[in-house]
N, C-alpha and C positions, 0 to 999 in steps of 0.2 A: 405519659403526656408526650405528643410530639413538639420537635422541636419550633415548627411553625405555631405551634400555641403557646408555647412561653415568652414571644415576644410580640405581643400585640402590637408595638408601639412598631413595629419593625413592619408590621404588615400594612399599616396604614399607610406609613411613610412610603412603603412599594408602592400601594397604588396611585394614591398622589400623584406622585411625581412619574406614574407611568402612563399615566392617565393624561398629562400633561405632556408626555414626552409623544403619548400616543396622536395628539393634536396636534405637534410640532409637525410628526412623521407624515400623517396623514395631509394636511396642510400643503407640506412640502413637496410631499407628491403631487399634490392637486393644485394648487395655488401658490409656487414660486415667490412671488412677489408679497404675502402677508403670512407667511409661513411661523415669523414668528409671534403676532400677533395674540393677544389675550382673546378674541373671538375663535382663534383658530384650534386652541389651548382647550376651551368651553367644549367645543363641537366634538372633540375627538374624545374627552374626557368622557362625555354622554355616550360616545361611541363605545366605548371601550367598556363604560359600563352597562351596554346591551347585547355584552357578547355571552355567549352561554361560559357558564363556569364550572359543567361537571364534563369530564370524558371520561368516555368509557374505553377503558384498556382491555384491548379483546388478545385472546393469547395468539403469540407469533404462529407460522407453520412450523409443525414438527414431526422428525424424520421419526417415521415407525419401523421397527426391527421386528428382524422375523429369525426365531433363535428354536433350533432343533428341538423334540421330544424332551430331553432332558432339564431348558428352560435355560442352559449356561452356553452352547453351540453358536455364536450367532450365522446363521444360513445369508441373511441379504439385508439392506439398507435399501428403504424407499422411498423417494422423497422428493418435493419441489426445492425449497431450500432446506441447506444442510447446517441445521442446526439440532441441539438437543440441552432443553432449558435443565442448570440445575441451579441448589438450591447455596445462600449465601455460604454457608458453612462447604461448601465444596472448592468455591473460590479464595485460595489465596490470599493473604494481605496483602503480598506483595504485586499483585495484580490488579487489587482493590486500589493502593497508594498510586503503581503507576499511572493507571485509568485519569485519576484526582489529576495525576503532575502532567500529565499529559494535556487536561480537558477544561478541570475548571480547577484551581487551587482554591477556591474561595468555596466547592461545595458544601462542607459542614456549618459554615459562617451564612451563607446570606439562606432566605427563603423561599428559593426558586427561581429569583429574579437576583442581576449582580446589578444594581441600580448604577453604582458609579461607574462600570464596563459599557453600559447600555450609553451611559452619557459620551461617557469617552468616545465612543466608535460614531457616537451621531457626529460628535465633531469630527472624528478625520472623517468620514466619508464625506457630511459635506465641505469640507476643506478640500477630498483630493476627485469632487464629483463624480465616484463613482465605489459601490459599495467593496470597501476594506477587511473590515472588521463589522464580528458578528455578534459578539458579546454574549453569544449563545452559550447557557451554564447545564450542565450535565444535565438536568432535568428538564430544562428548555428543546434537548436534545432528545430527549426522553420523549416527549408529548409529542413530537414530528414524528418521529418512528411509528407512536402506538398508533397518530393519524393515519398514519399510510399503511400500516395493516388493518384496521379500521374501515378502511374507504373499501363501498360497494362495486365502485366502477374509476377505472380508468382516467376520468375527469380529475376524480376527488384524490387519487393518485398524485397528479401533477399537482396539484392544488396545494397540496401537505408539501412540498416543495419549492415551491415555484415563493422567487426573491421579492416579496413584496412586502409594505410596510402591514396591511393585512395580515400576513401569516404572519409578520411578527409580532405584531398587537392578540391576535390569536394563541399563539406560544405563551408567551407573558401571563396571559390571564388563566389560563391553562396551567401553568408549572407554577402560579400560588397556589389553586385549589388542591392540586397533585400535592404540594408541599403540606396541605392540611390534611390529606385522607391516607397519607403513609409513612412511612419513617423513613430516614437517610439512606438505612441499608437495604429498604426496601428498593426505591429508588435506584440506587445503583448494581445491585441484583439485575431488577428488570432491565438495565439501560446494558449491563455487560451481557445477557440474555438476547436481545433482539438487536445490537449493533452487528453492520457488515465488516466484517475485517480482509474480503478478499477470498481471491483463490476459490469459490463459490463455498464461503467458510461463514455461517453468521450464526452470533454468540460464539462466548468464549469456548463455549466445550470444544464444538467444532472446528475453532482456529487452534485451542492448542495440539488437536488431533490434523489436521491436514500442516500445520507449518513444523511442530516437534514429534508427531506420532507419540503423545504424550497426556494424561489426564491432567486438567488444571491444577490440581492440588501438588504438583511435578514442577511446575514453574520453576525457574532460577531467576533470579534483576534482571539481566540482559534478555532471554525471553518473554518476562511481563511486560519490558519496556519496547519493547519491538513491536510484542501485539497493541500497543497501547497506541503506538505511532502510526500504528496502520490506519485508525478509523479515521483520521485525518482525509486521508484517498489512498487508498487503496491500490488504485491504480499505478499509482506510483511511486510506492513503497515496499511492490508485492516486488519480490524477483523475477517466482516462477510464473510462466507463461503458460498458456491454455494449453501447448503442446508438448508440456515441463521441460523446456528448453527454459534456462539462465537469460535472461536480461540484464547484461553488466550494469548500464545506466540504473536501472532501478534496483540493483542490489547496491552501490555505492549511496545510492540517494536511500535506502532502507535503513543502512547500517549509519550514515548522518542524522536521523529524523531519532533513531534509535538511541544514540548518544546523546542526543539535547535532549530527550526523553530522560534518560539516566541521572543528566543534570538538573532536569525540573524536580526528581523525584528527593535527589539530596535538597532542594530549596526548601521546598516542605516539611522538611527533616526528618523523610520518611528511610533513606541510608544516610551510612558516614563516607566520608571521602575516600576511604580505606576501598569501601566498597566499592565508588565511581569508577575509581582507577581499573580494579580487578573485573567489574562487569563491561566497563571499554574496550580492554586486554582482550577479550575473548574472542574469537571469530563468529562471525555472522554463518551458522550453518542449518538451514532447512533441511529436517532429515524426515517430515512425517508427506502425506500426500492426501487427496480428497478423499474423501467416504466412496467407496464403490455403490454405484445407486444401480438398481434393480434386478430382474433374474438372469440380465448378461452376468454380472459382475458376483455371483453368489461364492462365499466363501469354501462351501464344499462344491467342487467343478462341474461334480455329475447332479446338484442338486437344482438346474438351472428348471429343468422339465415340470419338478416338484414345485419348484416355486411361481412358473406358470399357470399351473393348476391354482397353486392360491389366489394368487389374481384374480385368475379367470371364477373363480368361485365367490370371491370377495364384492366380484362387480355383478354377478345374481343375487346378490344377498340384501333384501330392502331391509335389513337391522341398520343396513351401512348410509342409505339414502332412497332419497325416493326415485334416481335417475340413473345412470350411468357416468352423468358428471358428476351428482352431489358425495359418490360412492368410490370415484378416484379420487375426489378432493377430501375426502376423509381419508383414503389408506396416505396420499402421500404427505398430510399434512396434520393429519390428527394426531401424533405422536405415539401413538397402540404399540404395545407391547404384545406381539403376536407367538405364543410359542406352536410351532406346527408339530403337526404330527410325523412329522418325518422323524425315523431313528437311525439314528448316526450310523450303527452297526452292521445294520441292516442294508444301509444304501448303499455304501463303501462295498461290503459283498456283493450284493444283485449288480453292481458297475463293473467290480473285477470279473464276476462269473462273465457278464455279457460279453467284454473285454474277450476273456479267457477262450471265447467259443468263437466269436465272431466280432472280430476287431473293428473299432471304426474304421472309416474309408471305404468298407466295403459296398456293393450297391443293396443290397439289401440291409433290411433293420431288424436286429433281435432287439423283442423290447419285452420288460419284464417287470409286469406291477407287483405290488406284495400290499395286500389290505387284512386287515384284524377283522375275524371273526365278532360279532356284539355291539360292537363299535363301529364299526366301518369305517375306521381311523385308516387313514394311508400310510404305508411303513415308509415304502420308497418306492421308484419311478425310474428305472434304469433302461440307456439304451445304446449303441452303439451310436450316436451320434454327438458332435458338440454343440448345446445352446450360445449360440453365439450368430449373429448374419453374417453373411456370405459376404464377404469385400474385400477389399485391397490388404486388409492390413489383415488376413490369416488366410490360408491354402485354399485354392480356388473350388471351387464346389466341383463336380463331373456334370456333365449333359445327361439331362435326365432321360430315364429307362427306356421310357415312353419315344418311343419313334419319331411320333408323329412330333411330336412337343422337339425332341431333339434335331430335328429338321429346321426348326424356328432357331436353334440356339440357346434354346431355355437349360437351364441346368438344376438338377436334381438337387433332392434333399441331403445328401451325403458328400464329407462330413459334417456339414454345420446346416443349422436350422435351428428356428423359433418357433415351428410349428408343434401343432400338440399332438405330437404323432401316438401317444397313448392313451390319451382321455378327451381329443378335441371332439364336434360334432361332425367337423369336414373330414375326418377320417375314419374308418372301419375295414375289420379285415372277416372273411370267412373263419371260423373259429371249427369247421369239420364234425367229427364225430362225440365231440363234448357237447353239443348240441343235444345230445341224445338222452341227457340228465334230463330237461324238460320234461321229452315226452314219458319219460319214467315216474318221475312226479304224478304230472298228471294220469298216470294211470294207477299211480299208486293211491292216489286222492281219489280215485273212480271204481275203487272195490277190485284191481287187478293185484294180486300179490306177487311178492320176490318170485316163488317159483313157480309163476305161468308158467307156461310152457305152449313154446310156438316152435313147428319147424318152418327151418327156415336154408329151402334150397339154396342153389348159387344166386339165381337169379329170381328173380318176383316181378311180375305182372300188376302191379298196382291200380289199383280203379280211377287214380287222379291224373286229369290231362296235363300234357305238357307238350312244351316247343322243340321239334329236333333238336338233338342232341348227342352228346357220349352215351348219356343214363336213360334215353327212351327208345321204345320199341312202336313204330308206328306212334300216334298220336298220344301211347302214355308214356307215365314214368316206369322205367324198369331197375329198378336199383338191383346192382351186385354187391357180393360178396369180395374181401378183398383175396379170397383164397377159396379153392374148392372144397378145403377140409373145415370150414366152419357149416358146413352143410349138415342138417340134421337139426335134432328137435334141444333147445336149448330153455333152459330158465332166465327169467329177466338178470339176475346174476353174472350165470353165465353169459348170457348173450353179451352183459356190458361189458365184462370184464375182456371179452375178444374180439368187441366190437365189431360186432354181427349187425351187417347194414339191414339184410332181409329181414330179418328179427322184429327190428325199430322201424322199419317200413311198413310191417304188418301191425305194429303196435299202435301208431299213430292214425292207421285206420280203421283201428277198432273204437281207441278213446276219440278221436276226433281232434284234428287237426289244430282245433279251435281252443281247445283245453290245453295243447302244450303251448302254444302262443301266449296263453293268459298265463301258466306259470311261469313263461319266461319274463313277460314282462313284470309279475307278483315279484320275481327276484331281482329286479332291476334294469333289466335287457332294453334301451330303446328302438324304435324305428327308422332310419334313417329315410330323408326322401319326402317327399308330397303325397299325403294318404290319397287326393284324388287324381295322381298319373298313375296307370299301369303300369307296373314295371319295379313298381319302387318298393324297396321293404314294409317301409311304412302304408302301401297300398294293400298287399298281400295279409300285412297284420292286419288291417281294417278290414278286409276279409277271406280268412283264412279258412274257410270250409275244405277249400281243393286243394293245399297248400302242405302236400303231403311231405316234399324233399326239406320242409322246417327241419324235420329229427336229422338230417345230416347236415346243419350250419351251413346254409345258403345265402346269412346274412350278414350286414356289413357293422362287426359293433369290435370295442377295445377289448385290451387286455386290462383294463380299469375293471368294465363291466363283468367281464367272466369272471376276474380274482373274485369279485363281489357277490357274484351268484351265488361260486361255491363257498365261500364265507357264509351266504344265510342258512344254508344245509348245514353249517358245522356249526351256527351257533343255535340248530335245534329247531329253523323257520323262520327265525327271528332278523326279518333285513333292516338294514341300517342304511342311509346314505351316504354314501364318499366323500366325507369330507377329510380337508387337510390342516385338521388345528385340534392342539388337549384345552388353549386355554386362549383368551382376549381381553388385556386390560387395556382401559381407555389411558386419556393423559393424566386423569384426574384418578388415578387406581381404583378403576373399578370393572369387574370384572364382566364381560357381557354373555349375557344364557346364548350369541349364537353359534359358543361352542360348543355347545351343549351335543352328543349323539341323539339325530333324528331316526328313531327305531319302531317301526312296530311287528308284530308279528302275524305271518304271511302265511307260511305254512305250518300244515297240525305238527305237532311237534316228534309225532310218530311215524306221519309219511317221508319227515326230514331225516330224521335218525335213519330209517328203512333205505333212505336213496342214499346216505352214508356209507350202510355197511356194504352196500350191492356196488358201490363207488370206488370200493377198500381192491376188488378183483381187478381191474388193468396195472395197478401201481405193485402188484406183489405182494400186497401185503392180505392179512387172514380176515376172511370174516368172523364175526363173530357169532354168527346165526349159521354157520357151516356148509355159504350156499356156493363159494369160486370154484368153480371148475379148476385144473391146471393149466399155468401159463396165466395170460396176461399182454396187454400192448405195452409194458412195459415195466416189467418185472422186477426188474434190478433197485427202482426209485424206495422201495422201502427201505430196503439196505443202506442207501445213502443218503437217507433222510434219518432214520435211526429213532424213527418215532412213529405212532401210531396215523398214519395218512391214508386220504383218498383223493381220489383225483380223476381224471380220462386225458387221452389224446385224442388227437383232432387232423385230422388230412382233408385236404378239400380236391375234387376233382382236379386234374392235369396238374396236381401238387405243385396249386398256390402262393400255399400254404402250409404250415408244420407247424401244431400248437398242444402244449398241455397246460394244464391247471392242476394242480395236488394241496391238498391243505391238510390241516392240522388242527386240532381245537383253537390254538391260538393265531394262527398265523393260514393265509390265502395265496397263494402266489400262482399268479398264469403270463406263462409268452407265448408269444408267438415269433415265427420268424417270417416276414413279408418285405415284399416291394410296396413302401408306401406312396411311389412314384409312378409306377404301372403295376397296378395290380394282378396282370396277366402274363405275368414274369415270373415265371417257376421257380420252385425253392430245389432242384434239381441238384445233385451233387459238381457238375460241371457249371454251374453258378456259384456254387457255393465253395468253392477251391477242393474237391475233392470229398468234402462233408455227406455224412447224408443230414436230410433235418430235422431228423428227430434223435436218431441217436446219437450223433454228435456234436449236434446246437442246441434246439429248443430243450429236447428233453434233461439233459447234463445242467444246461443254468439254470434250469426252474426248481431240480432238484436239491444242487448244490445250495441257490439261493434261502432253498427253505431251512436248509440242513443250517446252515449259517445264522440264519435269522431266528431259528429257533435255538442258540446257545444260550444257557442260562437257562432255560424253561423246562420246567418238571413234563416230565411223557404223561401225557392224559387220555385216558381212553376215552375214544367215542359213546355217547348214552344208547343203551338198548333199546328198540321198542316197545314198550311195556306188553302189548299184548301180540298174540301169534297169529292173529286172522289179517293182519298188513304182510304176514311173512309166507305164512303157507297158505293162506285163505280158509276158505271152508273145505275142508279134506274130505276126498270121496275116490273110494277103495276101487281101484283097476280091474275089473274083470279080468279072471283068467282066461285068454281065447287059446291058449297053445294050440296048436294043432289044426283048429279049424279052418275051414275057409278065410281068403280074406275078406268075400261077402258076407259069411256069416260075423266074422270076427268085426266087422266095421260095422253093422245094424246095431250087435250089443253093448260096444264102445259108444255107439251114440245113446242108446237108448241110456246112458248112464250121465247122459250130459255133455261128453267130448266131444273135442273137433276131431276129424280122423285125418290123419295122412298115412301113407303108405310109402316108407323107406325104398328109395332106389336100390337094386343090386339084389343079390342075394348074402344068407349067411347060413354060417353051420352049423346044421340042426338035425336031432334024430328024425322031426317030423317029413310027413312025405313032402317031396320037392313040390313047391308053389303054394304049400300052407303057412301058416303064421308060426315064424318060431320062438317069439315071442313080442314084449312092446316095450318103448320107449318113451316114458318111463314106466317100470313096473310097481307092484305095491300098492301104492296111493300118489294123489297127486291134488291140487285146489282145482275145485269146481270151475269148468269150462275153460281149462287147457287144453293143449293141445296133446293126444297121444298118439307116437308112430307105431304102424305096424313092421316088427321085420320080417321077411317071406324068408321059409327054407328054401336049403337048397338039395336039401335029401340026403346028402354026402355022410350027416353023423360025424363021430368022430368029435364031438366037442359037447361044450352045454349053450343052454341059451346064452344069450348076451347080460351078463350082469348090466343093471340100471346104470344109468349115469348119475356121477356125483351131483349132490345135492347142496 
């Protein structure tokens, strides 16, 4: 039974005489001259009892926390007010007592209402004409709070405020009913919960954390009593200053308000005098500071980019609201328990690696995602820059890259910035020859196998139009090779693995331009841009018939996006969307499905495994199907990764640009190195202090990063694909032409299905000079490859040319 029930006699007698007091007040406001009159006594009585008698206590705002992978890290505080409710049992007695000796001594005795307090303050105030005293008891206190968080709008704000005999006939009638639907400790739970104490500190948790950097349950006397004396005003018993500069006047008038504090607290005989003495003794010392609220201020430094990302994902997400406002006023006021997906381990290395290779300040930005295969959990988000804006109070940003923009004054993203320079919409960088996974897919999804076979001179004559340029000849595209010796008849394998432009130029105009756009975007890839201007990515995807220079990364997307693509190949086709959270409980502990991974599966699960293994040949490392060539665009990453990987590198014309991607069953990581300030700013080694950028920027942190981010985790081989017609396709036996013509030798090569080319040069062969001394590839090959003839030279002296590795 609450204590408001066991004295019925006590509640009567409240309204009575409040009811009555309530006539005087209202009267008195209204009517001067009969104020105390028995008609006036009637009128107010009736008023008082047509005031509503339930309120609804709706919960204060509360700061939600965003705490690392592990669930114990905390990463960032976000929040309107900084407050964090907890429960009685966390509070202190002796903060419970102070509060009491502080506010109301009489809370456990009266029922909401101090009758004889109410009486008393009518008389001095109208004695000293203008309001004194307020008579206001803890729970009277209680019901103004819960109003003005309560209130819809701004009006009913002031209203819950504002010194009228009204709001106080409203309080009154309010903190009996309150007095019947809770208990005492309920009561002053909620009242030490949603009180301002100052310093942008409301409720206790949050005041003992910004004035002691201490949990409530930490208290000593003289701290309970300080905080106790705050809620008085605030203002003038706070010390520190918005700019944490000391205010002597309001730390003398703190450590006063403090003391009488200490004294009400022995009245009640809540300590002994022993006590008094020893918590007076003490020195008044502020040692804690405000909560750091949002991804400026994030606990781990480099985590500011990641926690960007949550936001920015938090305010797409209608779990949250149906608006953009209803969905920030949930993150910074619903109290959620956000654990992300970010891992500690993981960030801290992808930050030192970026660090490591290319240091903040620099004009350029190595940035380096790392996302989980299955999941599409984000590890981390590292980049050589600081989340923080650009102003007075840390090192002045540079003039940005951009000429034209530097001419104005404008100044660059380095080193500070709030932009999303790896996962935003407004930014994108050319991603190069990683590009060229697409069109593999798709060809591999369209009956071409690993070891097609295309030769693929220096240069190619492509059927698709294009704009003068470096890469056209006359009005097409003419795409090269990056070296004269990748010249010759290569397998989809090989070719990736040496990234062979000609190759993938002829490859994407066989499958059609159309089919690697749709696997890119199957894997997550957006458009950037207005699908109806010319010009724009998003135009080009909208239609991509002629849209040949796709396979070499023409287009503007993250390093978000690539970690993620090759993450859906290594989790077998299976894409996920990017998000950055394992889990989401509300205030009320409950857990929300929108952390749930949004997955489904995209490609067959044998064309993903097949662009895996064919994937395994740039990074070094072996196929498992026995197709890489020797060598590789970057060899060495197996070695330093020390685990089963695949991956590509990526150059983009007048080198951009410098970017790989390599993953692992568990683990995805791609950077790049760019101007995200002018894009047409070379990644050139005289930009980059002497660097080149790939081998000793881009490709060094991505590997490192992975190597690092995979400690702890068992080496997992990639899955095979079950069957061999994705790998070699339908096999059909090379004619032997030795010797013949190369007219006749190319009629019967076709008659067999092949495409024909004819090897430049000569070689050495017993056959007579300008016959066929043998082909490329010999044996067998998959139906409608490509096979080279090589022409003797007569000379002898050697044997045919053994096949190339397979």
């Amino acid at each position: 039974m609450r204590k408001g029930d066991r004295n019925p006699v006590m509640n009567v007698a409240s309204l009575l005489i409040c009811g009555v007091l309530a006539g005087v007040v209202v009267a008195a406001a209204a009517f001067p001259a009969i104020a105390m009159s028995g008609l006036a006594a009637k009128s107010g009585a009736q008023a008082f009892a047509d005031l509503p008698s339930e309120l609804t206590v709706k919960r204060s705002p509360q700061m939600s926390k965003v705490y690392a992978s592990d669930g114990r890290t905390l990463l960032a505080s976000i929040y309107d007010e900084n407050r964090q409710d907890i429960a009685m049992d966390q509070i202190p007695k002796v903060m419970q007592q102070a509060m009491i000796a502080a506010e109301d001594h009489k809370f456990y005795e009266h029922n909401g209402v101090d009758v004889q307090g109410i009486a008393r303050a009518f008389v001095a105030n109208k004695n000293s004409g203008e309001t004194q005293q307020g008579a206001s008891t803890l729970t009277m206190q209680y019901v103004r709070l819960s109003i003005t968080y309560a209130a819809d709008n701004p009006n009913d704000v002031l209203n819950a405020a504002e010194d009228t005999p009204a709001r106080k006939l409203r309080e009154v009638k309010y903190a009996l009913a309150i007095e019947k639907k809770l208990t005492k400790d309920q009561i002053l739970e909620g009242y030490l919960n949603i009180a301002y104490f100052g310093n942008h500190a409301f409720g206790i948790y949050a005041a003992s954390q910004v004035y002691f950097g201490k949990e409530p349950k930490n208290l000593t006397v003289e701290e309970a009593a300080f905080l106790a004396g705050l809620v008085k005003s605030p203002s003038d018993f706070n010390p520190i200053q918005d700019d944490g500069t000391v205010n002597e006047q309001a730390a003398a008038d703190g450590k006063g308000r403090r003391d009488w504090v200490i004294d009400q607290m022995h009245e009640i005989g809540a300590i002994t005098a022993e006590q008094v003495t020893q918590a007076k003794a003490k020195e008044l010392k502020i040692t804690g500071k405000p909560a750091p609220n949002g991804c400026t201020a994030t606990a781990i430094a480099s985590a500011g980019f990641f926690c960007d990302f949550l936001q920015r994902w938090w305010m797409s997400e209608p779990a949250f609201g149906a608006n953009s406002y209803e969905r920030e006023r949930a993150l910074k006021t619903g109290g959620y328990k956000i654990v992300s997906s970010l891992d500690v381990s993981t960030q801290n290395a992808a930050k030192a690696n970026v660090e490591k290779y290319l240091k903040t300040g620099k004009k350029h930005a190595l940035m380096v995602v790392a996302v989980e295969p299955g999941t599409g959990k984000v590890r981390s988000m590292a980049v050589n820059r600081n989340f923080k804006i650009d102003d007075a109070a840390s090192p002045k940003n540079g003039l940005s890259t951009d000429p034209a923009k530097a001419a104005k004054n404008i100044r660059g993203t380095y080193p500070n910035t709030v932009n999303p320079l790896m996962s935003g919409d407004q930014y994108g960088y050319q991603f190069g020859s990683t590009f060229k996974v697409f069109t593999a897919v798709a060809a591999l999804e369209n009956g071409y196998p690993l070891d097609y076979t295309i030769n693929s001179p220096y240069q190619w004559v492509s059927p698709f139009v294009t704009a003068p340029g470096p890469a056209s000849c006359g009005d097409k595209w003419c795409p090269k090779n990056a070296s004269q010796s990748m010249t010759g008849v290569h397998t989809m394998w090989q070719a990736f693995g040496r990234s062979v432009n000609t190759y993938f130029a002829q490859l994407i105009a066989r499958v059609g331009p159309g089919k690697a756009v749709e696997a890119a975007r199957q894997m997550g890839l957006t458009f950037r841009g207005d699908p109806n201007q010319q010009g724009t990515d998003a135009y080009f995807a909208a239609h991509p018939d002629a849209w040949g220079t796709f396979t070499l990364g023409v287009t503007q997307n993250t390093p978000m996006e690539m970690a993620n693509a090759f993450a859906t190949l290594a989790a077998d086709g299976t894409y996920c969307q990017p998000i950055p959270v394992e889990s989401i409980t509300d205030a009320n502990g409950v857990q929300l499905d929108a952390a749930k991974p949004r997955c489904q599966k995209v490609i067959d699960t044998d064309v993903a495994r097949a662009a895996i293994d064919m994937a395994r040949c740039p990074l070094g490392d072996r196929s498992q199907l026995g197709g890489c060539a020797n060598g590789g665009t970057a060899p060495y990453v197996r070695n330093m990764v020390d685990k089963p990987v695949a991956g590509k590198t990526g150059t983009t014309d007048n080198d951009r640009t410098a970017a790989m991607v390599a993953t692992t069953r568990q683990l995805s990581v791609a950077g790049i190195v760019a101007d995200p300030d002018w894009t047409n700013n070379t990644v050139s080694s005289a930009n980059l202090g002497g660097k080149d950028a790939h081998r000793d920027v881009v490709n060094p942190a991505v590997a490192d990063t992975l190597h690092d981010g995979m400690k702890g985790k068992p080496a997992q081989q990639f899955g095979k694909p079950d069957g061999t017609k994705i790998v070699h396709g339908t096999k059909t036996s090379i004619p032997s032409v030795t010797c013949k013509t190369v007219s006749e030798a190319t009629t019967v090569l076709r008659n067999k299905g092949f495409s024909v080319t004819v090897e430049p040069g000569e070689v050495n062969s017993t056959c007579p000079k300008g016959t066929v001394a043998g082909t490329s590839p010999s044996g067998s090959t998959s139906k409608g490859s490509t096979v080279a003839i090589q022409v003797s030279n007569g000379q002898g002296g050697g044997q045919n040319p053994p096949p190339q590795q397979r």
